[in-house]
SETIMAR-70399 format. One record per atom (N, C-alpha, C): residue number from 1; atom name; x, y, z. Coordinates in nm, 2 decimals. Example, Ala and Ser with C-alpha at 12.3 -4.5 7.8 and 13.67 -1.06 7.14 Angstrom:
REM residues 2
<atom num="1" atomo="N" c1="1.32" c2="-0.57" c3="0.78"/>
<atom num="1" atomo="CA" c1="1.23" c2="-0.45" c3="0.78"/>
<atom num="1" atomo="C" c1="1.32" c2="-0.33" c3="0.78"/>
<atom num="2" atomo="N" c1="1.28" c2="-0.22" c3="0.71"/>
<atom num="2" atomo="CA" c1="1.37" c2="-0.11" c3="0.71"/>
<atom num="2" atomo="C" c1="1.29" c2="0.00" c3="0.79"/>
//
This chain:
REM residues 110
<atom num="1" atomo="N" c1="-1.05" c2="4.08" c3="5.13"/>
<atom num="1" atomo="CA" c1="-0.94" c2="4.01" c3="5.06"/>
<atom num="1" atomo="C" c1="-0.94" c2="4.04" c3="4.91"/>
<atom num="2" atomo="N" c1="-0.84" c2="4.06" c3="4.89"/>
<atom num="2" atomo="CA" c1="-0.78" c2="4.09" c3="4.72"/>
<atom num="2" atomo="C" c1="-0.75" c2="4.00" c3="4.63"/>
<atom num="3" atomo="N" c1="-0.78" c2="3.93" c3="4.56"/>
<atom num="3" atomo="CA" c1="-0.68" c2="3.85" c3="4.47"/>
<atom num="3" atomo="C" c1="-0.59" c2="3.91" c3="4.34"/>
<atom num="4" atomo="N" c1="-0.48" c2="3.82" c3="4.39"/>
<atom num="4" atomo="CA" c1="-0.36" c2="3.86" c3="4.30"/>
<atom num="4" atomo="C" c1="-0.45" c2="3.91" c3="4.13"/>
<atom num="5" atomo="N" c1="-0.37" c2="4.07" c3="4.09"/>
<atom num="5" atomo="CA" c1="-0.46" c2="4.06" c3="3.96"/>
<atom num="5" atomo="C" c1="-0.40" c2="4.01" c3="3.79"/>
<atom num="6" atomo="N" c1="-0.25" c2="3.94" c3="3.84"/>
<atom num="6" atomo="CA" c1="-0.17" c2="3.84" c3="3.74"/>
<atom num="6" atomo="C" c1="-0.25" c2="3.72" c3="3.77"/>
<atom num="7" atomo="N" c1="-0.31" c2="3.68" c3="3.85"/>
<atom num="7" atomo="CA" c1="-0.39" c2="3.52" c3="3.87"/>
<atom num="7" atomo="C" c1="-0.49" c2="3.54" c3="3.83"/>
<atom num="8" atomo="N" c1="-0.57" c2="3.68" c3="3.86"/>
<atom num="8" atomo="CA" c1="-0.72" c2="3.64" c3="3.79"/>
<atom num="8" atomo="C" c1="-0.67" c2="3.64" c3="3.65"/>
<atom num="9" atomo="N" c1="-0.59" c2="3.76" c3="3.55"/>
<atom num="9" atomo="CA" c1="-0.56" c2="3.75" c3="3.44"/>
<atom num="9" atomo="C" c1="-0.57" c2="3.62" c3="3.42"/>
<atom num="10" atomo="N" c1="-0.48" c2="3.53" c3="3.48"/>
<atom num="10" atomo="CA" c1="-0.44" c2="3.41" c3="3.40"/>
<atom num="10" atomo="C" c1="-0.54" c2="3.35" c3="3.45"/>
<atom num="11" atomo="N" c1="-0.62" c2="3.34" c3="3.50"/>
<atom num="11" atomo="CA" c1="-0.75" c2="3.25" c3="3.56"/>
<atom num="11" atomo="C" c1="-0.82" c2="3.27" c3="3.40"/>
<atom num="12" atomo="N" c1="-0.89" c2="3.40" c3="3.41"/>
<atom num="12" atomo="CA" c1="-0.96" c2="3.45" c3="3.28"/>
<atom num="12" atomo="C" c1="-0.88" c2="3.38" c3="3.14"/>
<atom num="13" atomo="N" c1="-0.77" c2="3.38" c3="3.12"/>
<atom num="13" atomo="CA" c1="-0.68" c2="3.32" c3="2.99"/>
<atom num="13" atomo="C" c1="-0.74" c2="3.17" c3="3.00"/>
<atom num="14" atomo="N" c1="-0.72" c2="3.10" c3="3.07"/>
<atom num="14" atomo="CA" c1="-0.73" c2="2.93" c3="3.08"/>
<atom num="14" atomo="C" c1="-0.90" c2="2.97" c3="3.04"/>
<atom num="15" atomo="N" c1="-0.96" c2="3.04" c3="3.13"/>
<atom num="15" atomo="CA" c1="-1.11" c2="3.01" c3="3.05"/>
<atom num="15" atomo="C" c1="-1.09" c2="3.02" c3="2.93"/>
<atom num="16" atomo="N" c1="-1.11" c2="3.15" c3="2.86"/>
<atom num="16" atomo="CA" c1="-1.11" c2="3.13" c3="2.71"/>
<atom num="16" atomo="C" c1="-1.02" c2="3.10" c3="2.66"/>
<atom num="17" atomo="N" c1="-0.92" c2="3.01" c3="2.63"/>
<atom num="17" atomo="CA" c1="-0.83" c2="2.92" c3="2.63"/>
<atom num="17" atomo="C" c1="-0.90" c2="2.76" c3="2.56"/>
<atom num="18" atomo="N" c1="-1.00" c2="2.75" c3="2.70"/>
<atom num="18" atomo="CA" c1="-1.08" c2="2.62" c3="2.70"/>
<atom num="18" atomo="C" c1="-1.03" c2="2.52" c3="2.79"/>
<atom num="19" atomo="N" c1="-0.92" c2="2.58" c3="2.89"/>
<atom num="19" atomo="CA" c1="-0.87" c2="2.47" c3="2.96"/>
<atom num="19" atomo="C" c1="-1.01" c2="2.47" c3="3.06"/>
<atom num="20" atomo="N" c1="-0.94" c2="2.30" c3="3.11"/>
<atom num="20" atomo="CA" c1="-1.03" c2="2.27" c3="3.27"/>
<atom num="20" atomo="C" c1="-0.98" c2="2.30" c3="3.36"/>
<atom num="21" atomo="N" c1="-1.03" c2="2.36" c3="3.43"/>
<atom num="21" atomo="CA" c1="-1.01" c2="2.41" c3="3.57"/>
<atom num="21" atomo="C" c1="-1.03" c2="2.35" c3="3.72"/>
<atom num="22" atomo="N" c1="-0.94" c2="2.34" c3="3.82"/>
<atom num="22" atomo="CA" c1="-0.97" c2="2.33" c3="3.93"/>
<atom num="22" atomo="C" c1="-0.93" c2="2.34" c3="4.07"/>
<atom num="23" atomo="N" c1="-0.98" c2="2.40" c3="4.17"/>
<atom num="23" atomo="CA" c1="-0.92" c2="2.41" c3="4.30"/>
<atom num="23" atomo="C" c1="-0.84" c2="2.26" c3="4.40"/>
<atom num="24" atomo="N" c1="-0.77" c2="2.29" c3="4.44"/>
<atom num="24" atomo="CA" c1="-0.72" c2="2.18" c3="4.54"/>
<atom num="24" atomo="C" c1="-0.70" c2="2.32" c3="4.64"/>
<atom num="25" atomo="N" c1="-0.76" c2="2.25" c3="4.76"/>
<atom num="25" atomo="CA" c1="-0.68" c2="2.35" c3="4.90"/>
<atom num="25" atomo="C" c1="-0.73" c2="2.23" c3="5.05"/>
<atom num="26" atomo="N" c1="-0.68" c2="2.28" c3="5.11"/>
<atom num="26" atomo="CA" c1="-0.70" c2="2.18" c3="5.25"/>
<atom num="26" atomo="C" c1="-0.80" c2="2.25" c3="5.33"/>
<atom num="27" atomo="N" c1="-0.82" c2="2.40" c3="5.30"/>
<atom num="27" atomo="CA" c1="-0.90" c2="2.48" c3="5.37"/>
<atom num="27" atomo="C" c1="-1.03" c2="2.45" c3="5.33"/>
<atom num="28" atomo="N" c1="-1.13" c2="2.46" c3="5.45"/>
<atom num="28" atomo="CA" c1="-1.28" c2="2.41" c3="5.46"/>
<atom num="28" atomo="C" c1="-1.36" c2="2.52" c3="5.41"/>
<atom num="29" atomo="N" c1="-1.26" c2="2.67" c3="5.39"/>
<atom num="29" atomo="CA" c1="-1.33" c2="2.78" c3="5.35"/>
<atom num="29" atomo="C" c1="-1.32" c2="2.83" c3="5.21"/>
<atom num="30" atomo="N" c1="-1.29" c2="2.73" c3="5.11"/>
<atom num="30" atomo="CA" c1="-1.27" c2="2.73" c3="4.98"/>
<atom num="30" atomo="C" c1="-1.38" c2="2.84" c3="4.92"/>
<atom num="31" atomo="N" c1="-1.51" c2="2.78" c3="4.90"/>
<atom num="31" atomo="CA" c1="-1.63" c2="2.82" c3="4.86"/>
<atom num="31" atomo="C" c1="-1.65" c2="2.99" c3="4.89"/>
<atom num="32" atomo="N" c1="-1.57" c2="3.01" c3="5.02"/>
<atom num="32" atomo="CA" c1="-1.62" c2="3.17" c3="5.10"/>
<atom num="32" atomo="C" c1="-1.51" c2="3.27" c3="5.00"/>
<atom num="33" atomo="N" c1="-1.39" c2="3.21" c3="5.02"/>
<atom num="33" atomo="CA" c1="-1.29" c2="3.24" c3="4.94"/>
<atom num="33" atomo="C" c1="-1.30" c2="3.29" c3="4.83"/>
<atom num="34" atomo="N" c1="-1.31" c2="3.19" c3="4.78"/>
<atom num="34" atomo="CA" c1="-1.36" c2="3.19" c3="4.58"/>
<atom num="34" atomo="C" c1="-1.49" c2="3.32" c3="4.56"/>
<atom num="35" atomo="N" c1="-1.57" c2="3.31" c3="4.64"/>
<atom num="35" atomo="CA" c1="-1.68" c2="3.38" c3="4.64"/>
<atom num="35" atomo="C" c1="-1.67" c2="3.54" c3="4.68"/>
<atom num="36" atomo="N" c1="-1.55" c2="3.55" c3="4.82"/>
<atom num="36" atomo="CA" c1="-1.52" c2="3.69" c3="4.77"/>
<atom num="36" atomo="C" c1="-1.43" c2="3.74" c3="4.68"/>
<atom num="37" atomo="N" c1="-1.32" c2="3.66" c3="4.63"/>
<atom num="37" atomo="CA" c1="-1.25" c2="3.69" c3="4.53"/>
<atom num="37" atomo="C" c1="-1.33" c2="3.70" c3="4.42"/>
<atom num="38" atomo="N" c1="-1.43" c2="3.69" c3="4.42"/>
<atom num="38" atomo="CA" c1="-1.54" c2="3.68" c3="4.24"/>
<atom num="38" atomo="C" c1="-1.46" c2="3.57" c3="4.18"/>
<atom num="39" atomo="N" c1="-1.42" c2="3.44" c3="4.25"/>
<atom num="39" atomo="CA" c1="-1.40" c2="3.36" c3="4.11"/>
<atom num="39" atomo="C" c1="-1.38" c2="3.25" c3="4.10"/>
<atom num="40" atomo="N" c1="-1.54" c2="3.24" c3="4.16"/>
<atom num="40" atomo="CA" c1="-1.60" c2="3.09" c3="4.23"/>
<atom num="40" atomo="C" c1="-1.66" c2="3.04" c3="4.09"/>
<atom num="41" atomo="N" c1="-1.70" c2="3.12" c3="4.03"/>
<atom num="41" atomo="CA" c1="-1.78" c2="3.05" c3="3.89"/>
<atom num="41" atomo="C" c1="-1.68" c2="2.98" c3="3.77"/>
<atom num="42" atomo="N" c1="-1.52" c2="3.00" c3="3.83"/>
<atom num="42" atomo="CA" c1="-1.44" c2="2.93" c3="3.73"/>
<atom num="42" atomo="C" c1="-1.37" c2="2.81" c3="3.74"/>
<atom num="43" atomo="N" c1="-1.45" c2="2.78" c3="3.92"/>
<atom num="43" atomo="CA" c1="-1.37" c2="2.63" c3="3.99"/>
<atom num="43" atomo="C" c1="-1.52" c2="2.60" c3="4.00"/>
<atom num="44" atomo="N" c1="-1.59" c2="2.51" c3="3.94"/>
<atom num="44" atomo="CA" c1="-1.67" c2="2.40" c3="3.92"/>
<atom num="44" atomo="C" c1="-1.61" c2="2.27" c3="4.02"/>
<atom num="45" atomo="N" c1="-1.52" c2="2.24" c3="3.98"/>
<atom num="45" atomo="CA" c1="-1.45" c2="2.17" c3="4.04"/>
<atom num="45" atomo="C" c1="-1.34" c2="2.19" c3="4.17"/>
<atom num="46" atomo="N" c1="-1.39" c2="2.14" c3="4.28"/>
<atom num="46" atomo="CA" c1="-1.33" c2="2.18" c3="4.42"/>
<atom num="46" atomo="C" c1="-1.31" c2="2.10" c3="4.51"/>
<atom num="47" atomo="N" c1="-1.15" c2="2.05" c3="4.55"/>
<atom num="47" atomo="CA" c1="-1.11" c2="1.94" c3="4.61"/>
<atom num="47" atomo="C" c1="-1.06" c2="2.06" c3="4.72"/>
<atom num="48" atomo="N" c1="-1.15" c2="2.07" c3="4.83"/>
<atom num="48" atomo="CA" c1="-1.17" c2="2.13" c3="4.96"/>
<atom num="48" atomo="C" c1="-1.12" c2="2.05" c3="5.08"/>
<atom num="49" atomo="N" c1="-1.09" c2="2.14" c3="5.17"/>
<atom num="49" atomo="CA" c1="-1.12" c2="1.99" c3="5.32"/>
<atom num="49" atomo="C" c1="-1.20" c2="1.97" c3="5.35"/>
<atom num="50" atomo="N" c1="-1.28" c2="1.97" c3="5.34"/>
<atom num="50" atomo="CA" c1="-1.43" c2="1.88" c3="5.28"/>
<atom num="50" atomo="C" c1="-1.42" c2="1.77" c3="5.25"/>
<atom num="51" atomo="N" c1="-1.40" c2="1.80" c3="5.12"/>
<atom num="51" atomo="CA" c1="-1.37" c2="1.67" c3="5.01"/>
<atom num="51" atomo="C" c1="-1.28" c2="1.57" c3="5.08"/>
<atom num="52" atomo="N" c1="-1.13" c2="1.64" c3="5.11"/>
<atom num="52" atomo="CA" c1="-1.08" c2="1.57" c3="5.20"/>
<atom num="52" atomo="C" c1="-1.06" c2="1.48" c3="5.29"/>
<atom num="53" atomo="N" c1="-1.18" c2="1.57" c3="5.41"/>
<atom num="53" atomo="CA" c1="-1.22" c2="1.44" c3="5.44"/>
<atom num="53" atomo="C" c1="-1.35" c2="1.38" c3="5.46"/>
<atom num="54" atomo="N" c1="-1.45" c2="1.37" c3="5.36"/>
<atom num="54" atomo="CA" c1="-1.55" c2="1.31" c3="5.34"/>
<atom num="54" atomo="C" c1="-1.47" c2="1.18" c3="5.25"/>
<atom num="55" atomo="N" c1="-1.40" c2="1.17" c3="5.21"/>
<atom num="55" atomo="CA" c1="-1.33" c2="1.08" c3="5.13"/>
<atom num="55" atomo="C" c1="-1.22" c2="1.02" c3="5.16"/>
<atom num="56" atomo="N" c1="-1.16" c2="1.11" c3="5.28"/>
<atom num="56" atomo="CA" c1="-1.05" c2="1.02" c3="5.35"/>
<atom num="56" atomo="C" c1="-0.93" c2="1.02" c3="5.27"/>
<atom num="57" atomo="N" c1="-0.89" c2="1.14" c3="5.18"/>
<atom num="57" atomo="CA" c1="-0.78" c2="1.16" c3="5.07"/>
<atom num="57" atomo="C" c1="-0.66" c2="1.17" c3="5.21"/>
<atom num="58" atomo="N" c1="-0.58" c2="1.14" c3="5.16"/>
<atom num="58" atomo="CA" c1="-0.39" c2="1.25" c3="5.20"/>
<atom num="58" atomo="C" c1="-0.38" c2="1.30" c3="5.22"/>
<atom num="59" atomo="N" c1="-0.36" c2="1.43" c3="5.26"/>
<atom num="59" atomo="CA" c1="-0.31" c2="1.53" c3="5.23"/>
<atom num="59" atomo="C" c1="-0.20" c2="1.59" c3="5.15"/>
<atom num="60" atomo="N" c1="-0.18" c2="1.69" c3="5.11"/>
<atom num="60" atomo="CA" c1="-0.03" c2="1.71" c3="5.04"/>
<atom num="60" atomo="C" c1="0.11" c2="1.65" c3="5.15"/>
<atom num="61" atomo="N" c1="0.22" c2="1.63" c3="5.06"/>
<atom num="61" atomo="CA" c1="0.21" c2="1.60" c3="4.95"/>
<atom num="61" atomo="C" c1="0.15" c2="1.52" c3="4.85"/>
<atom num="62" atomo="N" c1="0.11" c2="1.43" c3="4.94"/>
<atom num="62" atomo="CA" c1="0.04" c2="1.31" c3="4.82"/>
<atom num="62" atomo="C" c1="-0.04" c2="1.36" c3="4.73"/>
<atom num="63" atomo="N" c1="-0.04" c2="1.28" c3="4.63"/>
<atom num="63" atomo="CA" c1="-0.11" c2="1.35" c3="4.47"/>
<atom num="63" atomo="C" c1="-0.23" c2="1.30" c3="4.50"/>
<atom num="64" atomo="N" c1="-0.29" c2="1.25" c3="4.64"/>
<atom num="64" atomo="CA" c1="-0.44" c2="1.20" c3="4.61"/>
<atom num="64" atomo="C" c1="-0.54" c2="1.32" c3="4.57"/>
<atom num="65" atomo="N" c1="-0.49" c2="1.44" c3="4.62"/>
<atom num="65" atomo="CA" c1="-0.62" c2="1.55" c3="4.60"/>
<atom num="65" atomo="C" c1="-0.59" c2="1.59" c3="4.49"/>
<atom num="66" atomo="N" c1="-0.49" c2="1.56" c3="4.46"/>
<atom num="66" atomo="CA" c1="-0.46" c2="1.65" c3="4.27"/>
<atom num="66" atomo="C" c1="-0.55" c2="1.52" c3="4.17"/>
<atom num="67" atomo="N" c1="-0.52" c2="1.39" c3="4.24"/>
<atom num="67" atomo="CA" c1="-0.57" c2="1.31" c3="4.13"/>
<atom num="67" atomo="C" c1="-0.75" c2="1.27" c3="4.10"/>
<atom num="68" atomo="N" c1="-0.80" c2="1.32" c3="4.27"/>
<atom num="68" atomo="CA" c1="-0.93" c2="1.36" c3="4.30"/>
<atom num="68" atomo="C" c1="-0.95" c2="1.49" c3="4.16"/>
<atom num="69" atomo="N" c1="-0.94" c2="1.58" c3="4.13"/>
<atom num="69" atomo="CA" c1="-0.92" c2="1.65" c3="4.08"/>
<atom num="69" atomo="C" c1="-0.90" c2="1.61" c3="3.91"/>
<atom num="70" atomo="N" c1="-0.82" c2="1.61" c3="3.87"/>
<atom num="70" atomo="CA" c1="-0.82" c2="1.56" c3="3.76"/>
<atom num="70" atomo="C" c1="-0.93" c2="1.44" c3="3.72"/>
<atom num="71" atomo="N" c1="-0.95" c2="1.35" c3="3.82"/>
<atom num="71" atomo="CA" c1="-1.04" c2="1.27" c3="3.76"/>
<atom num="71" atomo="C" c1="-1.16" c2="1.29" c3="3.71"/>
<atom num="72" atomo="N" c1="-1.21" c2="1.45" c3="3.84"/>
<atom num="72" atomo="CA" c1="-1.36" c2="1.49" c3="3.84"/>
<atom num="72" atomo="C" c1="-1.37" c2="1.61" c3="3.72"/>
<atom num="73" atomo="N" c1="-1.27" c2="1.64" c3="3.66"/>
<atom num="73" atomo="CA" c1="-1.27" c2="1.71" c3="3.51"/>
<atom num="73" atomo="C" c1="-1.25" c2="1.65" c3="3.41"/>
<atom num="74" atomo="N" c1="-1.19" c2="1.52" c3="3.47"/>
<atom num="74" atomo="CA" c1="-1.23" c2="1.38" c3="3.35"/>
<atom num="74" atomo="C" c1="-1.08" c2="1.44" c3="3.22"/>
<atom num="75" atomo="N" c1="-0.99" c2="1.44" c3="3.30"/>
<atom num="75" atomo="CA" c1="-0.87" c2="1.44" c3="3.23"/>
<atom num="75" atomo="C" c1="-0.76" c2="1.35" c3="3.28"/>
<atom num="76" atomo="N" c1="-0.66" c2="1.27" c3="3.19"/>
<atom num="76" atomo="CA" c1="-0.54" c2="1.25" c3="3.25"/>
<atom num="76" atomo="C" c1="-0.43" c2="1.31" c3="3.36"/>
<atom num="77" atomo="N" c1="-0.42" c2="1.24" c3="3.44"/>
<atom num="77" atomo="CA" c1="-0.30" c2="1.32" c3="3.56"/>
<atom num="77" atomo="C" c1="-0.20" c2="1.34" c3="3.43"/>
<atom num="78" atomo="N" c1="-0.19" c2="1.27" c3="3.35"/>
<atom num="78" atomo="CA" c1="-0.01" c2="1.33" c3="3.27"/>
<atom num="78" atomo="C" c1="-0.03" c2="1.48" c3="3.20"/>
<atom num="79" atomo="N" c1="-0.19" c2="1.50" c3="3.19"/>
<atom num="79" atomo="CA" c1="-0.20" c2="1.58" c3="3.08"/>
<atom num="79" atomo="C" c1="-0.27" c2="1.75" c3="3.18"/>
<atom num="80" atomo="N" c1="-0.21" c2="1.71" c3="3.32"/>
<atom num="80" atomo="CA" c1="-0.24" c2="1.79" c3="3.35"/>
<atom num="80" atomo="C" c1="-0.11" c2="1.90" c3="3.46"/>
<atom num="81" atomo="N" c1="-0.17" c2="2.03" c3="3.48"/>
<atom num="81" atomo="CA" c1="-0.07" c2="2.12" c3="3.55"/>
<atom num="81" atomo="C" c1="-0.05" c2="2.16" c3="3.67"/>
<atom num="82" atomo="N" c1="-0.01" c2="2.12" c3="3.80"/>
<atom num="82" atomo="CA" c1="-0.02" c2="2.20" c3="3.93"/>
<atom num="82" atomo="C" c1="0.03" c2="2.32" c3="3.93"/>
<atom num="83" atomo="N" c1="-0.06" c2="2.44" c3="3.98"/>
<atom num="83" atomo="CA" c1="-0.02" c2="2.56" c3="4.06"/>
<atom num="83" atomo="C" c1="-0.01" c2="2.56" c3="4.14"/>
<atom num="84" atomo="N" c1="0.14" c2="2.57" c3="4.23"/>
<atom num="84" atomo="CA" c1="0.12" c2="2.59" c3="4.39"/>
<atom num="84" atomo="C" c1="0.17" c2="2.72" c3="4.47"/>
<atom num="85" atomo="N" c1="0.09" c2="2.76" c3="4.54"/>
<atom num="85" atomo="CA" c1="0.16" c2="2.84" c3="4.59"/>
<atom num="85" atomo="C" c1="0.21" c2="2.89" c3="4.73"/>
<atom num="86" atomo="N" c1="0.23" c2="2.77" c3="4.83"/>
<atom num="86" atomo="CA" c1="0.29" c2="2.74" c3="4.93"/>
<atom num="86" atomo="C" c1="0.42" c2="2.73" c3="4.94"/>
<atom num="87" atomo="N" c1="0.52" c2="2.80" c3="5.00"/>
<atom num="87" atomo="CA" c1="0.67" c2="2.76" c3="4.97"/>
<atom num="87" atomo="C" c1="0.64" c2="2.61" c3="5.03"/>
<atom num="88" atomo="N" c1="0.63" c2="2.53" c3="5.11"/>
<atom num="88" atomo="CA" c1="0.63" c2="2.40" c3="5.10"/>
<atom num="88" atomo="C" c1="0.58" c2="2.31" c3="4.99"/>
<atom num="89" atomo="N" c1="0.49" c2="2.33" c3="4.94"/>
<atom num="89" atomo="CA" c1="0.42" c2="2.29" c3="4.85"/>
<atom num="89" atomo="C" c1="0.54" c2="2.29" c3="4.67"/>
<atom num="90" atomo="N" c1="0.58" c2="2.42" c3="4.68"/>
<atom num="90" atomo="CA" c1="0.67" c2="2.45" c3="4.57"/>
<atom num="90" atomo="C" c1="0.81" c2="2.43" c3="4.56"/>
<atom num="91" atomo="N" c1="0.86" c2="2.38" c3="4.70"/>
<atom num="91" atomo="CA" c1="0.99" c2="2.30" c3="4.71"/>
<atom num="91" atomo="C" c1="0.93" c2="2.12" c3="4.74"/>
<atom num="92" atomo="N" c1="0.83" c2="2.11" c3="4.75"/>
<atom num="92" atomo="CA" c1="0.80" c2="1.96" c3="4.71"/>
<atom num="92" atomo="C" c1="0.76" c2="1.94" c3="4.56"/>
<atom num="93" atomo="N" c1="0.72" c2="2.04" c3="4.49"/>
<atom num="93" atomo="CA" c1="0.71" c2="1.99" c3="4.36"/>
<atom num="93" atomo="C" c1="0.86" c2="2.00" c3="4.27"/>
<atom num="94" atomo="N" c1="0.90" c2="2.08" c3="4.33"/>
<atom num="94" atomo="CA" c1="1.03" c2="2.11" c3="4.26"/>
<atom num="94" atomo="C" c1="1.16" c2="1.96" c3="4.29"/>
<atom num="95" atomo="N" c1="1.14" c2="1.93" c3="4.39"/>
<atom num="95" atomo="CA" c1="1.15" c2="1.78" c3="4.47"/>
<atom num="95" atomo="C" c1="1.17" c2="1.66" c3="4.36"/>
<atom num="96" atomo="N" c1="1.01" c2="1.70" c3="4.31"/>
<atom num="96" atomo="CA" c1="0.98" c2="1.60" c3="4.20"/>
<atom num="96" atomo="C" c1="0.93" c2="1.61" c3="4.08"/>
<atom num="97" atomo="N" c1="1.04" c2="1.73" c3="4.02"/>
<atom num="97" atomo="CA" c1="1.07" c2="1.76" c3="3.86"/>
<atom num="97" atomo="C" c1="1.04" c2="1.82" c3="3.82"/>
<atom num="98" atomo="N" c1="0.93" c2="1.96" c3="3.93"/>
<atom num="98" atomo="CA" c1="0.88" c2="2.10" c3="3.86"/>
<atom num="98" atomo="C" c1="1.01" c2="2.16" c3="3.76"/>
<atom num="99" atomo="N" c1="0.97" c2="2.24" c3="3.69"/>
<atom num="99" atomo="CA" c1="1.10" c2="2.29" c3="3.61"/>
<atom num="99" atomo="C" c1="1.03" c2="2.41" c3="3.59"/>
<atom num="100" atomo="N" c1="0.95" c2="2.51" c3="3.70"/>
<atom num="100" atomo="CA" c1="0.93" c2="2.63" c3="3.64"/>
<atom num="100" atomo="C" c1="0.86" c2="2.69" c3="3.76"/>
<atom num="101" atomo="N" c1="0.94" c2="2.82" c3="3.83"/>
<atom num="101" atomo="CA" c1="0.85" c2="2.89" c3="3.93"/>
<atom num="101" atomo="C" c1="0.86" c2="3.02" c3="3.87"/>
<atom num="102" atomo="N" c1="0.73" c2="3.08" c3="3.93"/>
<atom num="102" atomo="CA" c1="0.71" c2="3.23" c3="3.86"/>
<atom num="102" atomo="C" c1="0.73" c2="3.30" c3="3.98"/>
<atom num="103" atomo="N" c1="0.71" c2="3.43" c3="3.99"/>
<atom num="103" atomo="CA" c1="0.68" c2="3.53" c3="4.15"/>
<atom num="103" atomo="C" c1="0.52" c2="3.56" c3="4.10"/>
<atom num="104" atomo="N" c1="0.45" c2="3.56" c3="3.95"/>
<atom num="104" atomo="CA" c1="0.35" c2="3.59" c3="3.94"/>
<atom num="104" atomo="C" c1="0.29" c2="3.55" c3="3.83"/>
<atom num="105" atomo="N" c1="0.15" c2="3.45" c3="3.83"/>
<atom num="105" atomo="CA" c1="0.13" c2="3.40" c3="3.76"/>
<atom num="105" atomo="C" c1="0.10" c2="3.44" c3="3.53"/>
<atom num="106" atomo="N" c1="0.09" c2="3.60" c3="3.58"/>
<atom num="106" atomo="CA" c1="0.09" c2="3.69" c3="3.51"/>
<atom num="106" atomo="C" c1="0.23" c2="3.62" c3="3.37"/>
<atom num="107" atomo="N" c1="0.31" c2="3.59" c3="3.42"/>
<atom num="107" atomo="CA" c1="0.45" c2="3.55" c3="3.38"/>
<atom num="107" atomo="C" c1="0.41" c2="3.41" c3="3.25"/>
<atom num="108" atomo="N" c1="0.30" c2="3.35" c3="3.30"/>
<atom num="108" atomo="CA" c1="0.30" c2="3.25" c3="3.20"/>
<atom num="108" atomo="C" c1="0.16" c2="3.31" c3="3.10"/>
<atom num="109" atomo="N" c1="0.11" c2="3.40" c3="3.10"/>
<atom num="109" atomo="CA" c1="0.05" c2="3.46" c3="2.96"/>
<atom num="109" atomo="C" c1="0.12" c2="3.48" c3="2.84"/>
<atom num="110" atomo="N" c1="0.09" c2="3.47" c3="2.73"/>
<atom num="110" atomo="CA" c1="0.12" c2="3.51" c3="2.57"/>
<atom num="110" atomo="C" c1="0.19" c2="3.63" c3="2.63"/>
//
């Protein structure tokens, strides 16, 4: 597996940036994922199906796994940004007020 090389860009930017970082996914293979894509060391924070359901969260859409997430980087949900990249997921956010899709995340760099 390959990862997109506009997403690591922008992965790498948010680090030195200083933003907080974090995974949401449903998949129980987060960790394998992140680890062959090299870029597991920049999601500390990982709201997995695991997490999911060791805690008994929603699923998408509900904001419980986004807000799982934000809590555990110890930020505001207002002060914070979803990436999604599911066309369901992207016509649910758009649903409710997204105002910005890219084809690559490359697009939101300087």
């Amino acid at each position: 597996m390959k990862p997109y090389e506009g997403s690591v860009r922008f992965i790498h930017q948010l680090r030195r940036d200083g933003f907080k970082i974090a995974v949401v996914t449903s998949s129980q293979n987060c960790t394998a994922v992140l680890e062959a894509a090299k870029l597991d060391e920049f999601f500390k924070v990982r709201v997995d199906g695991h997490v999911i359901h060791e805690q008994r969260l929603a699923g998408k859409p509900a904001p419980d796994t986004f807000l799982l997430a934000a809590r555990l980087l110890g930020v505001s949900p207002i002060r914070t940004v979803v990436i999604e990249d599911a066309l369901s997921g992207v016509e649910e956010l758009k649903h409710h007020g997204a105002n910005l899709v890219v084809c690559d995340l490359a697009e939101l760099m300087d």
